[in-house]
C-alpha positions in Angstrom: -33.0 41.7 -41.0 -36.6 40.8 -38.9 -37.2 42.5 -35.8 -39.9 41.6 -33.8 -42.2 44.4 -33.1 -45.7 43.7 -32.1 -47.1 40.9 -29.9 -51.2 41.5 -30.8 -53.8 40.2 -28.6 -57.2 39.8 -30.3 -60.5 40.7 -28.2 -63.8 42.7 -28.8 -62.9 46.1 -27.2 -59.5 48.0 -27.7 -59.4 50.7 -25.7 -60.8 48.8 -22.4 -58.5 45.7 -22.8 -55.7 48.5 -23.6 -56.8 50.7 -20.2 -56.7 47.4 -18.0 -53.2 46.5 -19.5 -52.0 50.3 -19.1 -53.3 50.0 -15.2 -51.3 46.5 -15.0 -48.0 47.3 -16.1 -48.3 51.1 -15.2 -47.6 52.2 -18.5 -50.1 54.7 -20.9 -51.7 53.8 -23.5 -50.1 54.7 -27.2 -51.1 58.0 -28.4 -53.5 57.1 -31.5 -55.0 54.3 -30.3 -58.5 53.3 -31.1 -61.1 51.2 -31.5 -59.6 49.0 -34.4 -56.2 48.9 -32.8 -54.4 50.0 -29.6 -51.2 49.7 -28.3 -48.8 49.8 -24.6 -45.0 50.8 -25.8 -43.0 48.0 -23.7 -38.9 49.1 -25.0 -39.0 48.2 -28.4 -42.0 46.3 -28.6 -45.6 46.9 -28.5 -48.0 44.8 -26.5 -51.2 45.5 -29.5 -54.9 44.6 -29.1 -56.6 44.1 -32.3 -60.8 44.1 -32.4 -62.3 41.0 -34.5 -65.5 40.6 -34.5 -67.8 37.7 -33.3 -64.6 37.5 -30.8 -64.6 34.1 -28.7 -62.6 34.2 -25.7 -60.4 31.3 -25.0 -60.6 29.1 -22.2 -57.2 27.8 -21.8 -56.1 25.1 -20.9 -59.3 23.4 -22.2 -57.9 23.6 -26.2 -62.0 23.6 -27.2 -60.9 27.8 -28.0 -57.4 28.0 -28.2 -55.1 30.9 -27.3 -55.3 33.9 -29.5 -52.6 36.1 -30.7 -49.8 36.8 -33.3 -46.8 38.2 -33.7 -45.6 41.0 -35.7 -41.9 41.2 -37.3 -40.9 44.1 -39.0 -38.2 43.6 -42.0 -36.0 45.3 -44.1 -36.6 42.7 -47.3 -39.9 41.0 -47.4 -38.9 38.7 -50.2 -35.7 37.2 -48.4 -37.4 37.0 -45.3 -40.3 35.5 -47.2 -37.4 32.7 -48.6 -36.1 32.1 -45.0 -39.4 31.9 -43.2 -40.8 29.3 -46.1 -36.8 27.4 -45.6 -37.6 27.1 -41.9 -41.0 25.5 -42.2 -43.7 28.2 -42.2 -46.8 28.2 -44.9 -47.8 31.5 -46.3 -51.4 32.0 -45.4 -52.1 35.7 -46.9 -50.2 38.2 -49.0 -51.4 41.7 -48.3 -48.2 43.5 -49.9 -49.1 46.3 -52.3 -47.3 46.8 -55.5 -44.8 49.5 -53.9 -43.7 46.7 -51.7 -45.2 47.7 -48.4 -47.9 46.2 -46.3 -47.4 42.6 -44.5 -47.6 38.7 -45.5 -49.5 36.8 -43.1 -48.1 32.9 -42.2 -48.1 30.0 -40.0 -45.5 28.4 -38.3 -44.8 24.6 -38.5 -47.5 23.6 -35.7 -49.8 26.6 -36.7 -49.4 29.5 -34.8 -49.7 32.9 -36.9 -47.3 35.4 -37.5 -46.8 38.3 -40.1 -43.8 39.9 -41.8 -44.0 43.1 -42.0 -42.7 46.2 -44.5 -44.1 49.5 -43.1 -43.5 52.5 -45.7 -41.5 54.9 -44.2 -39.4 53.2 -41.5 -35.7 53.3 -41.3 -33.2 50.8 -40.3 -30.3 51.4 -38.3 -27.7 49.0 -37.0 -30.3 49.4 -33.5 -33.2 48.2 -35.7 -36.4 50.1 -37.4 -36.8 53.6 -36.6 -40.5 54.1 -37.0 -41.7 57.7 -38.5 -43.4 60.3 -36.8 -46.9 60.4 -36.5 -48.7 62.2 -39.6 -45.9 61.8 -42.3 
């Protein structure tokens, strides 16, 4: 099963991309957040901001700095997900999946646009999807 989870917005400054987003859609910003990652709780997914550094912004629609972003699926089985994604067309780019089996595969869709599967120790499926620990276990 593959649920998406994450839609992750790169940019140079968390916590002030996340606080204009908050003030957008009127929602707070994820308890936890900080200056490597921050997130806004929309249902089940989370709109993320990611820092990178020497970030470029893009200046769409001239393609000269593209768009920037990824997408995070959560999954129950990495390696039959793995097998589908690969069936479908995607290349795997990065394998950052430790040897308990959690931790997330980076790849790239048929036309190039990133995405990573993810296996996050501790979370639960249920027939309604992952069910995502509480903080601090």
């Amino acid at each position: 099963m593959l649920r998406l989870t994450d839609f992750i917005i790169d940019c140079p400054d968390t916590m002030k991309l996340a606080a204009f987003y908050s003030e957008v859609l009127g929602l707070p910003v994820k308890e936890g957040s900080d200056e490597n990652w921050a997130g806004i709780k929309l249902g089940g997914i989370e709109l993320a901001f990611i820092r990178v550094a020497d970030y470029r912004a893009p200046q769409w629609p001239d393609s000269e700095h593209p768009k920037q972003y990824h997408l995070d699926f959560e999954v129950d089985d990495i390696e039959a997900e793995q097998r589908r994604v690969l069936a479908l067309g995607a290349t795997l780019k990065r394998d950052c999946v430790g040897p308990e089996g959690y931790g997330f595969r980076v790849y790239v869709d048929p036309i190039g646009h990133p995405f990573c599967l993810c296996r996050n120790k501790g979370v639960v499926w249920t027939d309604e999807g992952p069910v995502w620990p509480t903080r601090g276990q």
